[in-house]
C-alpha positions in Angstrom: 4.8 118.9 104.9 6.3 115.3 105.3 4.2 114.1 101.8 5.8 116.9 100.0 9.1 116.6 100.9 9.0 112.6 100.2 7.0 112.3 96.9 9.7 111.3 94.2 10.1 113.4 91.3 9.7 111.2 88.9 6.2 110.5 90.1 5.4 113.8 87.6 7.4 112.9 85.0 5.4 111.2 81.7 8.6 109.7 79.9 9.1 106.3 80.8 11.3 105.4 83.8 14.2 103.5 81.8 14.7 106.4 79.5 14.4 109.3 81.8 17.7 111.2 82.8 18.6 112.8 86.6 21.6 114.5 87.8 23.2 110.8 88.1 23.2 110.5 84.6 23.2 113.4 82.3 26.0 115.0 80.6 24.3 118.6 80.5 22.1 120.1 83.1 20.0 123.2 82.4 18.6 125.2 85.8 16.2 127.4 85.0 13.5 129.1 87.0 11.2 131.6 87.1 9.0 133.5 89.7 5.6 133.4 90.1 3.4 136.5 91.2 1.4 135.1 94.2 -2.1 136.0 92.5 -1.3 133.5 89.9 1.0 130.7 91.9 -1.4 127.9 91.3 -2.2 128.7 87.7 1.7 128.9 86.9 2.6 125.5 89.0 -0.4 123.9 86.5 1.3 125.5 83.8 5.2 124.2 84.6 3.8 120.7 85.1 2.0 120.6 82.0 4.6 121.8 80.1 7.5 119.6 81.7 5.1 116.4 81.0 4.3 117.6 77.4 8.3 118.2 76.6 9.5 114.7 78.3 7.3 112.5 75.9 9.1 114.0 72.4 12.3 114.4 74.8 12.5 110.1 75.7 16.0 108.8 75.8 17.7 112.1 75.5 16.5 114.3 78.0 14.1 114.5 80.9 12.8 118.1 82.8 12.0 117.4 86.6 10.2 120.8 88.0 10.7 121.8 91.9 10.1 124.6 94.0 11.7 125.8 97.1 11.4 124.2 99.9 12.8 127.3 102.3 14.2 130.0 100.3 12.1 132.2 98.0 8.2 131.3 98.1 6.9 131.1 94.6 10.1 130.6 92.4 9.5 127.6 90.6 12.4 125.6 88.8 13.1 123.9 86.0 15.8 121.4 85.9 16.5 120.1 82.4 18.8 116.6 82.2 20.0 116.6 78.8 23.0 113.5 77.9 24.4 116.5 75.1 23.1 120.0 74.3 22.5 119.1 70.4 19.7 117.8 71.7 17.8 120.8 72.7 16.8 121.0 69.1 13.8 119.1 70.3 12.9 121.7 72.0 13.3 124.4 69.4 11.8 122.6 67.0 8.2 121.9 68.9 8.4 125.8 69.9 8.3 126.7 66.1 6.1 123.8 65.0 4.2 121.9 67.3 0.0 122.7 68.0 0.4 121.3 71.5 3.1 123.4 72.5 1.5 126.4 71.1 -2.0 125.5 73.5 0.0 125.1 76.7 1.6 128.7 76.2 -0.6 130.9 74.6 -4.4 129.2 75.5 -6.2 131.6 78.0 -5.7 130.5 81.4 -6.5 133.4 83.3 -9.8 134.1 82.0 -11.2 135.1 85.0 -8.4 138.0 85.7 -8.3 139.7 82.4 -7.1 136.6 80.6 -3.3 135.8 79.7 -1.2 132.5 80.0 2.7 131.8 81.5 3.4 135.6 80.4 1.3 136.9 82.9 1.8 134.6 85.6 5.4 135.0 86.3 7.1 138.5 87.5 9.0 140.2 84.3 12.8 139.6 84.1 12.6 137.2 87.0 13.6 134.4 84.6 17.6 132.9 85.0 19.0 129.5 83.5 22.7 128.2 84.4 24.7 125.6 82.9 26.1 122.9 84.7 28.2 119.7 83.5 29.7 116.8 85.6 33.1 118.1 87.2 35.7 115.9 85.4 39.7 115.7 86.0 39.1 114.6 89.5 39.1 111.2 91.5 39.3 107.8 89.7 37.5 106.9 86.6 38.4 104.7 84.1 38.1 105.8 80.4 37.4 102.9 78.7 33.3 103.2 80.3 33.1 107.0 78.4 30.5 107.3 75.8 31.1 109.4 73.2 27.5 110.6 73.2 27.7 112.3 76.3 28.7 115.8 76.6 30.7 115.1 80.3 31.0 111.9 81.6 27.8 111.4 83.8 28.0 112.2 87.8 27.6 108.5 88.5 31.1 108.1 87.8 32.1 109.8 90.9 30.9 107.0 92.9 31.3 103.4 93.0 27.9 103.2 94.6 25.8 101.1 92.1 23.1 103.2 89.9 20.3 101.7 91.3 21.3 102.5 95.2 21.9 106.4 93.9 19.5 109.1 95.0 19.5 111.9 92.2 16.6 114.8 91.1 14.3 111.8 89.6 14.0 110.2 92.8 15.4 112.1 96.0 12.6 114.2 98.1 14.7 116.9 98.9 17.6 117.9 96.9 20.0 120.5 97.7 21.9 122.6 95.3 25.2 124.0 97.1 27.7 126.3 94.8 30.4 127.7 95.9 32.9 129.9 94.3 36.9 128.7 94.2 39.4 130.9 94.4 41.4 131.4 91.0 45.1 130.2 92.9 43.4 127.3 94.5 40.9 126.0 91.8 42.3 122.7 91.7 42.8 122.1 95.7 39.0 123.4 95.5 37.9 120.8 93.3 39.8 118.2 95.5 38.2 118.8 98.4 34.9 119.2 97.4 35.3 115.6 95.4 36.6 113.7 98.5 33.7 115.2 100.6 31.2 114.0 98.2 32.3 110.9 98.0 32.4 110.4 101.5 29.0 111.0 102.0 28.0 108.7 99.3 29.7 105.6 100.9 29.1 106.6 103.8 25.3 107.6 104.0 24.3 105.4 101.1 20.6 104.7 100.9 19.8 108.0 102.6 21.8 110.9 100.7 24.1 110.7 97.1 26.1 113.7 96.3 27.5 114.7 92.8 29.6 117.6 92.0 29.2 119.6 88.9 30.8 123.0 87.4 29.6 126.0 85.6 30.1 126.2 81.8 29.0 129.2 79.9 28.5 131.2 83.0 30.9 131.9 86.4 34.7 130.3 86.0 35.5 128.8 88.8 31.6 128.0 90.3 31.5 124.5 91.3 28.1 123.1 92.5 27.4 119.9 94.6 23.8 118.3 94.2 23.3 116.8 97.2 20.0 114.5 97.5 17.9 113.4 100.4 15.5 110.6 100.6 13.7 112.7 103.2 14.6 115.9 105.4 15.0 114.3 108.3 18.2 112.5 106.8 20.1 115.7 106.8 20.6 115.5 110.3 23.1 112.0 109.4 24.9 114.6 107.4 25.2 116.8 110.3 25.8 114.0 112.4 28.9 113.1 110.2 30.6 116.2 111.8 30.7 115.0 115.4 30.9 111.4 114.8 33.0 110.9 112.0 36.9 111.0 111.9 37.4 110.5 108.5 34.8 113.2 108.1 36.3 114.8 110.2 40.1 114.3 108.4 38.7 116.0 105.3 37.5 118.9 106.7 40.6 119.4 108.5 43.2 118.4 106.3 45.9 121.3 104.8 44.2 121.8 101.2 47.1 124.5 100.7 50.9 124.0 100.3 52.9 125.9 103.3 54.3 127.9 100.9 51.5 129.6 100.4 50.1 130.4 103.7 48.6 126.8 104.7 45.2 126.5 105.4 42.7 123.6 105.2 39.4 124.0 102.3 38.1 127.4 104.2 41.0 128.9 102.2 40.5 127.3 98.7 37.3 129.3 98.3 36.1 133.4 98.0 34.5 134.1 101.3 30.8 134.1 101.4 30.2 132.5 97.8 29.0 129.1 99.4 25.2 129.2 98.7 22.4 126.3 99.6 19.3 126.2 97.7 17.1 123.9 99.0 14.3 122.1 96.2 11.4 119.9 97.1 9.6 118.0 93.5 6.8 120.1 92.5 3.5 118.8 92.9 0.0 119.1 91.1 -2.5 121.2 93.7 -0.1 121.7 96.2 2.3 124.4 97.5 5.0 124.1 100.0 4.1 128.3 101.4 0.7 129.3 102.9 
């Protein structure tokens, strides 16, 4: 278990390293994933790799895929994460799924010739597949506008942070990423986004070299769904996380301090968001041969 959840992500990726894109620094994410019937898990981990590593060469310096699967969670859902720096450029895509030959063999050629035959469409449960949208959150913190490039959908996540690029764990390089969303309340949206800005941040001075944190939003999908990516070299380095909690005072300020006006009720950030919306999904880099379940 400790070589799964410490192989970097990029070690499947087949675009080269200086063009490839991560949570750090894309201006579009696409999450999609799909689950896998247990009969055909290893045929349909094959099949996302191959596809991810096919897509990634025509998709150099303007997108990169990274696939993962769940490290605890649902056993068999496999996960697509698509870095994109603007959605125009998801023509690629749409144009190698109309035109290309190698695209064509990696989905239709007969992979299950032994069970009846059948590729991806039989390998994966019907109507299990779901994509969400996500895109640097913006309006919060301190960034200065004169680094924005217009080619960029959102200002990349890297902007959250002064930490430098190259100290930054992100989906390309982090062995355990975690995917928290959580749901702000309508009246508190901005105190919401506040707090969940300052609590990134301090984790990225503060635990730098062993977790980085970036907060995104939902576009086309739930108003008001903010989602923190929150990257670990290894496992074990969520305990400094948990750590910060009993050590920590200025961890300790921001989860204390009044997030809403006396006016209307007080309250620190357990009022700024709907009850029970705060969701972890934890992701481990998907790896040829190997499976994180039995």
């Amino acid at each position: 278990m400790t070589d799964i959840i410490e192989r970097p992500a990029t070690v499947e990726q087949a675009a080269p390293a200086p063009e490839s894109f991560n949570t750090s620094n894309s201006g579009f994410v696409i999450h999609r994933s799909g689950q896998l019937r247990y009969e055909h898990r290893r045929e349909g981990r094959e099949f996302a790799l191959e596809l991810a590593a096919f897509l990634n060469k025509p998709l150099a310096g303007k997108a990169t895929i990274v696939v993962f699967e769940e490290l605890f969670g649902q056993q068999d859902r496999v996960h697509w994460v698509q870095h994109f720096k603007n959605p125009n450029d998801y023509r690629v895509i749409l144009e190698l799924v109309d035109h290309d030959k190698t695209f064509k063999d990696i989905t239709e050629r007969d992979r299950l010739a032994e069970d009846g035959g059948g590729n991806w469409e039989r390998m994966f449960i019907e109507g299990t597949f779901s994509e969400r949208v996500i895109v640097p959150q913006h309006g919060v913190g301190d960034h200065d506008e004169d680094d924005d490039d217009p080619s960029y959908f959102a200002d990349p996540a890297s902007h959250q942070t002064s930490v430098p690029a190259g100290e930054l764990l992100h989906s390309g390089n982090a062995g355990v990423t975690i995917m928290r969303t959580a749901h702000c309340k309508y009246e508190f949206r901005e105190e919401a986004r506040q707090f969940a800005y300052e609590w990134a941040a301090h984790i990225n001075t503060t635990l730098r070299g062993s977790a980085s944190v970036f907060l995104f939003e939902e576009t086309f999908g739930r108003q008001d769904r903010i989602h923190w990516t929150l990257h670990l070299k290894t496992l074990d380095d969520y305990r400094k996380l948990v750590a910060l909690g009993r050590e920590d005072s200025e961890y300790q300020r921001i989860l204390r301090e009044r997030r809403v006006a006396l006016a209307k009720g007080g309250g620190s950030w357990e009022k700024t968001f709907v009850d029970g919306t705060i969701h972890d999904l934890v992701l481990t880099p998907l790896k040829s041969g190997r499976t994180t379940g039995f």
